[in-house]
N, C-alpha and C positions, 0 to 999 in steps of 0.2 A: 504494500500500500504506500501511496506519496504522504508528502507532505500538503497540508492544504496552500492551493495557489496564490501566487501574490498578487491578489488584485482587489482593485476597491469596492466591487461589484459583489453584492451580496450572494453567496452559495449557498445550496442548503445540507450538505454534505458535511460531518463532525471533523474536527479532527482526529487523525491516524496514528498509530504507530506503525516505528518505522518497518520495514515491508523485512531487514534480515532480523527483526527480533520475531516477527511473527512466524517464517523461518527455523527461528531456534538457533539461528546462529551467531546470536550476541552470548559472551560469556555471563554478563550482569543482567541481573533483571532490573528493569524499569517499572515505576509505580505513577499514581495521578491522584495529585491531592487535592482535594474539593474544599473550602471553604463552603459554611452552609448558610447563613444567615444572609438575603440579600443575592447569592449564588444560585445555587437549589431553592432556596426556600424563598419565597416573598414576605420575609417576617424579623422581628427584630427580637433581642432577648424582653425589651419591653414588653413586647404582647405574649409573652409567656409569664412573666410576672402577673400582669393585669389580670390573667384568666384566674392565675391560683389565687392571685387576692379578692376577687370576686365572687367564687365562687363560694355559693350561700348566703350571700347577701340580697334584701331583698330587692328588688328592682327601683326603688324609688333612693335605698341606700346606697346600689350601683351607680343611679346617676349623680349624688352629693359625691362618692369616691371619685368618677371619673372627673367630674368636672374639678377637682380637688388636685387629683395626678397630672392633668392637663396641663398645669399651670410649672409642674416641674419639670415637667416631661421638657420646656424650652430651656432651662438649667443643664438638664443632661444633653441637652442635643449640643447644646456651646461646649459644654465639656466633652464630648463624642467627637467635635471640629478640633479640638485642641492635640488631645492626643487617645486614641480606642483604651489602652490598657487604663490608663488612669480612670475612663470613664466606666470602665467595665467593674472596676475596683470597688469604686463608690457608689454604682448602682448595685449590686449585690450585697450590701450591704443592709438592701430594704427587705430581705429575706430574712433578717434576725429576729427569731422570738417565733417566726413561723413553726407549726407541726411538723417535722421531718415524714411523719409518715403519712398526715393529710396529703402536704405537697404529692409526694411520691406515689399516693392513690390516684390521683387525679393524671398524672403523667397521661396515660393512654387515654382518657377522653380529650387531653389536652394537643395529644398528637390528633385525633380523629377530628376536632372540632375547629384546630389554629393550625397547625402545620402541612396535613395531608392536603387541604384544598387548597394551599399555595404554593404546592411541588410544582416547578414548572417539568413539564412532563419531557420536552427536548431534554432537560439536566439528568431525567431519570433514563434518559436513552444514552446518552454521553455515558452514566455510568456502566450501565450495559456495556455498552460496547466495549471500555478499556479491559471491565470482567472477562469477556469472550476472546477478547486477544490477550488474555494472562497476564496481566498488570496486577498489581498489589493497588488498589482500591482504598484511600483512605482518608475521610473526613476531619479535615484538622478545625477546629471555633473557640468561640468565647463561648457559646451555651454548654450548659452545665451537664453532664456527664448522661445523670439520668434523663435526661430531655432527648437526648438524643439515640439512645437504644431504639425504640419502636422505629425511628426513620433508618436507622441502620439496617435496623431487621427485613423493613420493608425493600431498600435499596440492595439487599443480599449482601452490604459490605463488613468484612470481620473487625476492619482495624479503624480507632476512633482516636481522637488524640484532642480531648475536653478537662477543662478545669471541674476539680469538686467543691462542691459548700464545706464544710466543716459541720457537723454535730455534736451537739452537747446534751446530754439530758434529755434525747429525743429532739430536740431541736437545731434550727439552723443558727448562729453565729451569726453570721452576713458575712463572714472571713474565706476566702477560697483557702483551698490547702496548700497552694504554690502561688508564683507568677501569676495574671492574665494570660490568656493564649490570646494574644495579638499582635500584630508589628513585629519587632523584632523576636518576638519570642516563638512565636509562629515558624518561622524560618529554622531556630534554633533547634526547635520539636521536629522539622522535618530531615535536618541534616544528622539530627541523632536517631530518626525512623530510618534513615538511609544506612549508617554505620551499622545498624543493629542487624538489619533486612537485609544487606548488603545490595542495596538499592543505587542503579548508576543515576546520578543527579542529573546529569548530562542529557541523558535520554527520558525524563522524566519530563510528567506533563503539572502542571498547575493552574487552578480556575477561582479568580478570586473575581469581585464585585465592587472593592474599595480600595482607594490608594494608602489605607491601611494595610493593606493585603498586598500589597508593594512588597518589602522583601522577602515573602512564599514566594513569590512569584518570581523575583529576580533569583531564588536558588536554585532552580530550573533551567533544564536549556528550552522547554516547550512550554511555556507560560499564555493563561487565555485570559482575557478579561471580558466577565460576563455583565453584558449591563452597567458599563462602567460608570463609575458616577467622574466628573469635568476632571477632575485632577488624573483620574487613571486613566482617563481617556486620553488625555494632551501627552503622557509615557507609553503609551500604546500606539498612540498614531509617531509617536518622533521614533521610536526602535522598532516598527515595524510588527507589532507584536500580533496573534490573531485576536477579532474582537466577535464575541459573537450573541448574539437577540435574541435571550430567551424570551417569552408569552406565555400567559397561562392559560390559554388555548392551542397549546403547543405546536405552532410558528417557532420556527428556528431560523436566525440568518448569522450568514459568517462572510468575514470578511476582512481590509486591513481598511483598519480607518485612519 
């Protein structure tokens, strides 16, 4: 299989791996690492919060709540502009004093009801495909470890690479157990999946959404930017990078922009 064409002109054809790994005649194996949030998903760790905190409140409470979280929601968004880990830090922090195990009941309505109807359905064929041509498959985020199991399961992928809450007493902290998975640390997490997996970087693919997701994408010799938001676009279009149009009427386009 080629490489997808250089041209400006939308394709609708994914990118490939290279034609001698499919072969078998690469020593390394090669892997494709998805950011989810924004990528795959049409969704932020925000609306995965929202839901667990909502959920049992009554309808007239839900709208004092939201109209209440609205107003910070523009707080973290300036914080999200400044730098993702920082922001990830301190919005997680609104998880403390929650039920470890409410939360974690509600997981799988909260995949059925917030996540699965904002799969873009081209991201779920992308993943396919790297599966079928034998890539190591592997979802690197900032959402939290259990949030992401059921999309795992669903996408057939084994290897996940998510920060956890901390528990205490049945509860959550609001404290991750490490770093943020974002920015530079994201990158960090992939070149240490690579040494572990004995994964060639070189021939590896990456599909991030934000110019946060910049150096994943630079550890990579095969980097995609999905949906890119102005800053990842303006590095996509100056290095030639492929860019490609998910829909959630699964429309795919590719292309260099």
């Amino acid at each position: 299989m080629s490489d997808p064409p250089q041209t400006e002109h939308e394709q609708t054809s994914l990118p490939m791996a290279p034609e001698s790994f499919i072969q078998g005649q690469a020593d390394r194996r090669a892997a494709a690492f998805f950011d989810v949030d924004g990528t795959l998903v049409r969704t932020t760790i925000v609306h995965y919060y929202a839901y667990f905190r909502r959920a049992g409140m009554s309808r007239w409470t839900r709208r004092l709540w939201s109209t209440a979280f609205l107003g910070r929601c523009l707080v973290y968004l300036i914080l999200d502009k400044i730098d993702r880990s920082w922001f990830n830090r301190v919005f997680y922090r609104n998880y403390g004093g929650m039920s470890a195990g409410d939360v974690r009941g509600r997981v799988e309505s909260c995949f059925q009801d917030i996540i699965h109807p904002n799969l873009y359905p081209a991201g779920c064929a992308c993943v396919e495909q790297h599966r079928r041509e034998g890539l190591d498959v592997v979802l690197v985020t900032g959402s939290i470890d259990f949030l992401m199991e059921p999309l795992a399961r669903e996408l057939g992928v084994e290897h996940v690479v998510a920060p956890r809450l901390v528990e205490r007493d049945g509860r959550f902290t609001g404290e991750l157990d490490g770093p943020p998975i974002g920015e530079a640390e994201k990158a960090r997490r992939i070149r240490q999946y690579a040494a572990d997996h004995d994964i060639d970087l070189a021939r590896s693919f990456a599909y991030g959404d934000s110019v946060a997701d910049l150096p994943m994408l630079e550890s990579v010799g095969r980097p995609v930017a999905i949906n890119p938001d102005r800053a990842l676009a303006a590095v996509a279009r100056k290095r030639g990078w492929t860019v490609l149009h998910w829909q959630l009427d699964g429309s795919n386009g590719l292309g260099r922009s």
